[in-house]
C-alpha positions as CSV (number, residue, x, y, z in Angstrom):
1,X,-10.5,20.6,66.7
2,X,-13.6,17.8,67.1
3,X,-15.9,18.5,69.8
4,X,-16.1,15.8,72.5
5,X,-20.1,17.1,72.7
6,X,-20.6,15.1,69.0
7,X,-19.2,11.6,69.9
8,X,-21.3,11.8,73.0
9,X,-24.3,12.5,71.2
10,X,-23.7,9.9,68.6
11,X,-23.1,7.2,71.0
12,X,-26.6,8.1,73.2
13,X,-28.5,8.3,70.2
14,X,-27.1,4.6,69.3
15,X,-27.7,3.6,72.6
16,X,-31.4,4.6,72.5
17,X,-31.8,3.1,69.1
18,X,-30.6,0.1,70.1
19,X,-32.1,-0.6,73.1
20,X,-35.8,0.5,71.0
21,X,-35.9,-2.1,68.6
22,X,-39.3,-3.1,67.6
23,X,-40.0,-6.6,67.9
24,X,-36.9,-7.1,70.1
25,X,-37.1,-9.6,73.4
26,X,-36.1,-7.2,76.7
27,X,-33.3,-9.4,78.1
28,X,-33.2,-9.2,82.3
29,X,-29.4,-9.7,82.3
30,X,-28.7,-7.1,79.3
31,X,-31.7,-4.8,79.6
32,X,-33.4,-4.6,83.0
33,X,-31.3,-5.4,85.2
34,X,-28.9,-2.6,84.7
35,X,-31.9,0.3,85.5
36,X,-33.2,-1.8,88.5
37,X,-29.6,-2.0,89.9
38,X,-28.5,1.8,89.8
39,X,-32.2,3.1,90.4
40,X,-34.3,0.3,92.5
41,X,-31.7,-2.3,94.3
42,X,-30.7,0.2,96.8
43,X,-34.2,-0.3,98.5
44,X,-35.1,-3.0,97.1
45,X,-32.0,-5.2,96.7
46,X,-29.7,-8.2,97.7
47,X,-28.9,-5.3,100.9
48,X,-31.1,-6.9,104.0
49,X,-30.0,-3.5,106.2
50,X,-31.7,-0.7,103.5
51,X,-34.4,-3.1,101.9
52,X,-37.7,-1.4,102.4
53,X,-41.5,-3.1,102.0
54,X,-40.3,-6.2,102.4
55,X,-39.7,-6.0,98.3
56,X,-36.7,-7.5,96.3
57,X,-36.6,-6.6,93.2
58,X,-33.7,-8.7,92.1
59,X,-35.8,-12.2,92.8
60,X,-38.6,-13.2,90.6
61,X,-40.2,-14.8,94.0
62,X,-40.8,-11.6,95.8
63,X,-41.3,-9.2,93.0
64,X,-44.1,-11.0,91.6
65,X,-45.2,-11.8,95.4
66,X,-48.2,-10.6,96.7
67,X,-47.3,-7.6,99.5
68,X,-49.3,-7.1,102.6
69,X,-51.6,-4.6,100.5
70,X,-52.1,-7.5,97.9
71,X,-50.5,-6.0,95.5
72,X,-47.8,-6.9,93.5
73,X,-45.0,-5.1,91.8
74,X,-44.6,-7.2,89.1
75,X,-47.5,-8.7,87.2
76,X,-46.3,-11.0,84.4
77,X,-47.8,-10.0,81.0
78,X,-49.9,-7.0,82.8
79,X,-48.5,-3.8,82.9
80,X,-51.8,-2.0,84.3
81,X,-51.4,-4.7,87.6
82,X,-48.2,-4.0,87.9
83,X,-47.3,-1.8,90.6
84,X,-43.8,-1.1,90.0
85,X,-46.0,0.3,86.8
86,X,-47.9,2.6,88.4
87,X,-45.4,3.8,90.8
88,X,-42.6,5.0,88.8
89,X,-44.7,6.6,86.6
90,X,-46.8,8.7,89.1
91,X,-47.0,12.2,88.8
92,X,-47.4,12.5,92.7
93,X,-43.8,12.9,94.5
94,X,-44.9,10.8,97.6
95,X,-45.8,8.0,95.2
96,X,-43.1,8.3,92.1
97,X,-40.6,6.0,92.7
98,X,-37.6,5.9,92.9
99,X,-38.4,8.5,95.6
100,X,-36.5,12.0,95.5
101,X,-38.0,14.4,93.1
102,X,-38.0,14.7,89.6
103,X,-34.4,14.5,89.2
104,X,-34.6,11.0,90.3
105,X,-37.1,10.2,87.9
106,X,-36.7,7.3,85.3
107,X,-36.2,8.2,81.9
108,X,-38.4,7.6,79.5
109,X,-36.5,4.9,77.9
110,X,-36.1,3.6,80.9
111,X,-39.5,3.0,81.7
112,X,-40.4,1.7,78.3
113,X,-37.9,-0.8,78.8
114,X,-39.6,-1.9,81.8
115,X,-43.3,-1.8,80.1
116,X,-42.1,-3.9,77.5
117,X,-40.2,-6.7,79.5
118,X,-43.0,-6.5,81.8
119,X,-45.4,-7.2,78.6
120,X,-42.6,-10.0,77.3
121,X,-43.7,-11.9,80.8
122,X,-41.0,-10.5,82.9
123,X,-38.9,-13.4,82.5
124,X,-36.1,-13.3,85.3
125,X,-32.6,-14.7,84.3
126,X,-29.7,-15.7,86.4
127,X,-26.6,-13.7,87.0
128,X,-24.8,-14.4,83.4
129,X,-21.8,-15.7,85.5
130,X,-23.9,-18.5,86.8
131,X,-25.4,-19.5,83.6
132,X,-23.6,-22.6,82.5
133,X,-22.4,-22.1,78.8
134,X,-24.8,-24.5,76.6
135,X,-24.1,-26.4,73.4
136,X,-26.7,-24.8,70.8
137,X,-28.7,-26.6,67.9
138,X,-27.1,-25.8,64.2
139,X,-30.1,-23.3,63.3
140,X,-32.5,-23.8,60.3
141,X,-31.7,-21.2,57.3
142,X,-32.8,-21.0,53.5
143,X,-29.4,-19.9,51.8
144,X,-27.6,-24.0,52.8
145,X,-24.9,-23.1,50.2
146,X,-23.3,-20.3,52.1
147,X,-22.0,-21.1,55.1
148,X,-18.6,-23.1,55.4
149,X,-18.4,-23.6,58.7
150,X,-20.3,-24.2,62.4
151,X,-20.5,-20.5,62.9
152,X,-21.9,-19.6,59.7
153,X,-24.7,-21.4,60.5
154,X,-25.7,-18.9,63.4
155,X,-24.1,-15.8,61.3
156,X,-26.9,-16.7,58.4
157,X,-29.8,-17.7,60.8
158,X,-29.3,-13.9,62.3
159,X,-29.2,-12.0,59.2
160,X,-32.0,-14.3,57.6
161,X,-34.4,-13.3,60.8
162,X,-33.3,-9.4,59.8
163,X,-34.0,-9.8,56.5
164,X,-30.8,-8.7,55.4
165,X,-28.1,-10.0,53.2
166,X,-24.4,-11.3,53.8
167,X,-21.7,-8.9,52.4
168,X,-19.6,-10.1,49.8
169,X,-16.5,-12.8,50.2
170,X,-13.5,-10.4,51.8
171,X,-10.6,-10.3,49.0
172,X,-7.0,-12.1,49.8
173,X,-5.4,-9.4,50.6
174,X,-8.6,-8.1,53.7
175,X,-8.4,-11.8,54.3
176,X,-4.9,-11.7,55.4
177,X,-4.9,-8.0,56.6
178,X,-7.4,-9.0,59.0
179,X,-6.1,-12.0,60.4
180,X,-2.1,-10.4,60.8
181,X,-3.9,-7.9,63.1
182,X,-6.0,-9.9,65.1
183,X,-3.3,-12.4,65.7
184,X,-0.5,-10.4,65.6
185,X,-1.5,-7.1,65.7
186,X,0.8,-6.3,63.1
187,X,0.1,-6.0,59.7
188,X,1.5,-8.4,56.8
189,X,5.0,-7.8,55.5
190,X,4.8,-7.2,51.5
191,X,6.3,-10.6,51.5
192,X,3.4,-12.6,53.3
193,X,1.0,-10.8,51.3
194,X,2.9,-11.8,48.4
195,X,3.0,-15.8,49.3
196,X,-1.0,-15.3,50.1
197,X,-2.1,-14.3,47.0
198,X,0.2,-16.5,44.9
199,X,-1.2,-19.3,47.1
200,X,-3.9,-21.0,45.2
201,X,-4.6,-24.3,47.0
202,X,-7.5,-25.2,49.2
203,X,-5.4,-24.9,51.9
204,X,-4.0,-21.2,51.8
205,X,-6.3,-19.8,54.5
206,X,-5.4,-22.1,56.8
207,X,-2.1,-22.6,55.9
208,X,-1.7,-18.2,56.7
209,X,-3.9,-18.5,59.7
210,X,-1.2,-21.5,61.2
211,X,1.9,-19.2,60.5
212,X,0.2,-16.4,62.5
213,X,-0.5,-18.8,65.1
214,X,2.9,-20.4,65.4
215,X,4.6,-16.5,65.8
216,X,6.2,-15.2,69.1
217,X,4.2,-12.5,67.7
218,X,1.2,-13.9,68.5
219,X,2.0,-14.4,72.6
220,X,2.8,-11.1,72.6
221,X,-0.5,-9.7,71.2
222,X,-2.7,-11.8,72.9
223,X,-1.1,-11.8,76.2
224,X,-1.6,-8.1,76.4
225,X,-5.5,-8.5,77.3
226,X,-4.6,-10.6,80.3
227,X,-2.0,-8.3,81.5
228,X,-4.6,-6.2,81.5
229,X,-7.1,-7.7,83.8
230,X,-4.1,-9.0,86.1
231,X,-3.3,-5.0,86.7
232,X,0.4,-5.6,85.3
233,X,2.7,-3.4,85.6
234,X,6.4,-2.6,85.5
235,X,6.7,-0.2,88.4
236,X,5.4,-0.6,92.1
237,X,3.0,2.9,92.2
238,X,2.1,4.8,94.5
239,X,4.4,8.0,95.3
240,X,7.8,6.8,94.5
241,X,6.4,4.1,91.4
242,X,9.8,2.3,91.3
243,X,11.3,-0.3,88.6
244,X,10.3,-3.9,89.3
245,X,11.1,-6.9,88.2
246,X,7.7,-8.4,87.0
247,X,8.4,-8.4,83.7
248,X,9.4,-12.2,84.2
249,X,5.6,-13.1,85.2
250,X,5.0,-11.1,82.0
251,X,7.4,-13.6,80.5
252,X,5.4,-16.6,81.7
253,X,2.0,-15.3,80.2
254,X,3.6,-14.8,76.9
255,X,5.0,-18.5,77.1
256,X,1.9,-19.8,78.1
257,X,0.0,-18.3,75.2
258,X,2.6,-19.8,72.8
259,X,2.8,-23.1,74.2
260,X,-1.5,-23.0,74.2
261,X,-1.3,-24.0,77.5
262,X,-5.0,-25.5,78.8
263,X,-7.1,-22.8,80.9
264,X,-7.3,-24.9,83.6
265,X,-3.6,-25.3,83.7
266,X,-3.5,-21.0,83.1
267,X,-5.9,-21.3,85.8
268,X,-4.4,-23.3,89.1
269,X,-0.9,-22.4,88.0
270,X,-1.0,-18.4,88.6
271,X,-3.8,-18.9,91.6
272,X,-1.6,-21.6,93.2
273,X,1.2,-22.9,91.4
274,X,3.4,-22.6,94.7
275,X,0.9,-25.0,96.5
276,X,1.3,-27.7,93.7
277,X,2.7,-31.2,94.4
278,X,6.8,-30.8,93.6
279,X,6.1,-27.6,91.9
280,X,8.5,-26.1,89.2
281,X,9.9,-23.1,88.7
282,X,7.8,-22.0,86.4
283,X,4.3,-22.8,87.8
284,X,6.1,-20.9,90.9
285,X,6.7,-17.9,88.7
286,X,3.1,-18.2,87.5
287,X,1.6,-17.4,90.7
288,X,3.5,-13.8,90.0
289,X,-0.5,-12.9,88.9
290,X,-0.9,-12.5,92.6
291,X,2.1,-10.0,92.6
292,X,1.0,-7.3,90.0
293,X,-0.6,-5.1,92.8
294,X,0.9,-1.7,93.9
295,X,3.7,-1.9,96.2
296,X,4.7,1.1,99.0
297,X,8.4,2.3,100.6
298,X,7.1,5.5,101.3
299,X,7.6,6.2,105.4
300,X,5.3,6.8,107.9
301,X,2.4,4.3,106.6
302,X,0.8,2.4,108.7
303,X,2.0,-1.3,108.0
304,X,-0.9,-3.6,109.1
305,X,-3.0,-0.6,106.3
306,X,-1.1,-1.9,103.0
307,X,-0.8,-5.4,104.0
308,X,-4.4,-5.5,104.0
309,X,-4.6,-3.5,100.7
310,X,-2.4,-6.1,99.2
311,X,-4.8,-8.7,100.2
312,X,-8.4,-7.3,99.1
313,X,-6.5,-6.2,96.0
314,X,-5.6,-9.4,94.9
315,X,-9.1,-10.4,96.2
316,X,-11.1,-8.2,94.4
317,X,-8.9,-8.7,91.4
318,X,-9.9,-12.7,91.7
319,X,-12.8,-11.8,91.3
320,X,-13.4,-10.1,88.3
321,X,-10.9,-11.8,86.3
322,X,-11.9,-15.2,87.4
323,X,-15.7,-15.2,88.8
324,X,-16.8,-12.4,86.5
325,X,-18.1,-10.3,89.4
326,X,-17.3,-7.4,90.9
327,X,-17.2,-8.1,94.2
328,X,-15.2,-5.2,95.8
329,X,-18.4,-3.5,97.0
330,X,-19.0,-6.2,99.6
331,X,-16.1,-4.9,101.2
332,X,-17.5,-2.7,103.3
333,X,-21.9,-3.6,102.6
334,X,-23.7,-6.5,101.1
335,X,-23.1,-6.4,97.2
336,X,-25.9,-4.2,95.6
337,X,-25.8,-5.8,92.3
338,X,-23.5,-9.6,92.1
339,X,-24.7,-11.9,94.2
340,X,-22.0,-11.5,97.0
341,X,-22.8,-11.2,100.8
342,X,-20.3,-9.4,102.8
343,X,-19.6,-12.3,105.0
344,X,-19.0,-14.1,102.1
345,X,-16.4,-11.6,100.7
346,X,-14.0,-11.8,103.8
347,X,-15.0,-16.4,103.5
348,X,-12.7,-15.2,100.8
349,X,-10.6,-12.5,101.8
350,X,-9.5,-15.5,104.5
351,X,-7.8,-17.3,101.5
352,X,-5.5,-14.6,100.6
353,X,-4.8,-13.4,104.2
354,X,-2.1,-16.0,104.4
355,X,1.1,-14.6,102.7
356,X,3.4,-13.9,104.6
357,X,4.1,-10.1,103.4
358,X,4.8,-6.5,105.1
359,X,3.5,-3.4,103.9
360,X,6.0,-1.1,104.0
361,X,8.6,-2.6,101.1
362,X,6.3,-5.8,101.2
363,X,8.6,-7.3,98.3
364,X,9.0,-10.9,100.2
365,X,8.8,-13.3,99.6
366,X,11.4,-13.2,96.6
367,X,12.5,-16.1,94.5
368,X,15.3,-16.3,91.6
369,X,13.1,-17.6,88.8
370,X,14.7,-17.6,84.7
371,X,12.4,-15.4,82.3
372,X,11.1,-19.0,80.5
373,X,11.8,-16.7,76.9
374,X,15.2,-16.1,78.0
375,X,15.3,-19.6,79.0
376,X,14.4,-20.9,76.0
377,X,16.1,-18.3,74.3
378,X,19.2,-19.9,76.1
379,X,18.8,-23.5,75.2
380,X,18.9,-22.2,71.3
381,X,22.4,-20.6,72.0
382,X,23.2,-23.6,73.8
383,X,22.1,-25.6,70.6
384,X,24.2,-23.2,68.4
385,X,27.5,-23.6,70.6
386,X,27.0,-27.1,70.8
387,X,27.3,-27.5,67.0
388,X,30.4,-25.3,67.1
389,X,32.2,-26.9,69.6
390,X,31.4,-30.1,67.7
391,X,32.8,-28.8,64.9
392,X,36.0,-27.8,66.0
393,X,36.7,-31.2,67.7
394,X,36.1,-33.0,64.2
395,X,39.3,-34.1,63.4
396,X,40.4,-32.3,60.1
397,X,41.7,-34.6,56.8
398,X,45.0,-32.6,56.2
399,X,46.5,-35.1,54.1
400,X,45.3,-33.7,51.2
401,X,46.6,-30.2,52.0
402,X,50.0,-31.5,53.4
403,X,50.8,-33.1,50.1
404,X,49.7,-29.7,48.2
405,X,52.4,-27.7,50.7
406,X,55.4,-30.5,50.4
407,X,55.0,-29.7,46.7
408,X,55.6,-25.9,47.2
409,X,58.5,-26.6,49.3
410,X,60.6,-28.6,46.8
């Protein structure tokens, strides 16, 4: 038997390691902000009703603000200024911060991380969902014959600045290994491993990398991560967790990811394919994404209760698939961490709260939509009996035949 204590172990001690490089820039986003949120943004946070001093910590502004005592909590490339410093790092209890004891303490890693972004120049970043995503420059390297592509480039630059090496060329049959599972996630039949390696043209890679792309396969494998984040399911939970029929929204995904359908398309289509100018069926199916939450038929519930579960569900759901925050906590308090205000949660909530739905077997409103596999899946039978019927209408030459059967007859 493995102990669960070892794995635990291994991954702190990476986990220290890695956040103790020497030399490495403190990132707010990666680095900081995780330590100020679960130790510091309770009293000093985005929440106006438990701030205390007058401090936010979250904004560059009033961190590095002078206080009434004119001090400040951040000092920019001074760590003996810097209150926040000073503070948790007091051995008095009625100065230590965050307050509570030693068992509140930061750790040790904690505060170095603080010292040294504090040392860095305390550079503040945006939430990483509000950062625009940036073309970057082709980096400068000294190896110019190994990369083959954009993303070399940056691969090279990295291990260059490291002072390490890049590993050796996978062989053919790693090549294709690795590919079949991250398309697929299936490995290669014998036979495509075959075909690979007896492929010698310049075009082989790309040539296996198309056929993996062009699989129902490959739907199917990468339509699983989205299913995923849109809580799919095929029962409704709760107590009695019946069958339902939203495998056909399932369907749709699977489609979409085979037809590379554009995100923006993936997008409006699930959020509001229904609302679309002469919609079809299948941008009405799409909005199925909406559907995947837990649905009750047990008695005795209170109705007006899951209707409203429904709702913040999808809600919340929105939001982290789509906005890349997690903006559930504003439910019930301003967001201690994403930039969400409780008022602005239920500006959203307000969107959703207009479907039409019960409760208590809240399955309306239904529509008969085809699966668009077993639709297209159709059309090939279709195909097939079509050349079969055309077939037996062909008139057939007997002549030949007839003259062959007189002459047994005489």
């Amino acid at each position: 038997m493995i102990s669960p204590t070892l794995p635990r172990l291994t991954i702190t001690l990476l986990l220290a390691l890695s956040s103790q490089v020497p030399g490495e820039e403190i990132q707010f986003n990666r680095d900081v902000r995780p330590i100020l949120s679960n130790r510091c943004f309770t009293c000093h946070g985005p929440d106006s009703a438990t701030r205390e001093a007058d401090l936010r910590l979250d904004q560059r502004e009033s961190a590095t603000g002078s206080a009434s005592s004119g001090k400040r909590a951040v000092v920019a490339g001074d760590i003996q200024a810097s209150e926040l410093v000073r503070r948790i790092t007091s051995q008095d209890d009625d100065e230590r911060m965050p307050p509570g004891g030693a068992s509140k303490a930061l750790t040790a890693a904690e505060i170095q991380t603080l010292k040294t972004w504090i040392s860095q120049g305390a550079k503040y970043e945006a939430h990483w969902a509000f950062i625009p995503p940036q073309m970057p420059t082709r980096p400068t390297i000294q190896n110019k014959r190994w990369p083959r592509n954009e993303i070399d480039f940056f691969v090279l630059a990295r291990l260059e600045e490291k002072h390490l090496k890049p590993a050796k060329e996978a062989s053919r049959e790693t090549l294709i290994r690795r590919v079949a599972f991250d398309l697929t996630g299936l490995p290669p039949s014998l036979k495509e491993m075959d075909d690979f390696l007896a492929d010698s043209s310049p075009q082989a890679y790309e040539r296996m990398v198309d056929s993996y792309l062009n699989r129902p396969a490959y739907g199917e494998h990468m339509a699983r991560h989205w299913l995923d984040l849109a809580r799919y399911a095929d029962s409704n939970g709760y107590q009695y967790d019946t069958e339902r029929e939203q495998w056909v929204w399932r369907d749709w995904v699977i489609d979409a990811y085979n037809k590379n359908k554009p995100f923006d398309q993936f997008t409006i289509e699930q959020l509001a394919g229904d609302l679309l100018p002469n919609s079809t069926p299948e941008q009405r199916l799409a909005t199925g994404f909406n559907r995947n939450h837990g649905i009750t038929i047990e008695g005795g519930i209170i109705d007006e209760e899951y209707r409203t579960e429904y709702v913040m569900d999808r809600l919340v759901t929105t939001g982290q698939v789509w906005l890349g925050l997690t903006i559930g906590c504003a439910r019930c308090h301003e967001h201690k961490f994403d930039p969400i205000s409780q008022k602005e949660f239920y500006q959203l909530y307000a969107f959703f709260n207009q479907v039409p739905e019960r409760g208590m077997r809240g399955f309306e409103p239904r529509e008969r939509i085809p699966s668009p596999l077993a639709s297209l899946q159709q059309r090939e039978w279709d195909d097939e009996l079509n050349k079969l019927k055309a077939e037996l209408n062909t008139p057939l030459d007997l002549a030949p035949h007839l003259e062959e059967w007189t002459k047994t007859l005489a």
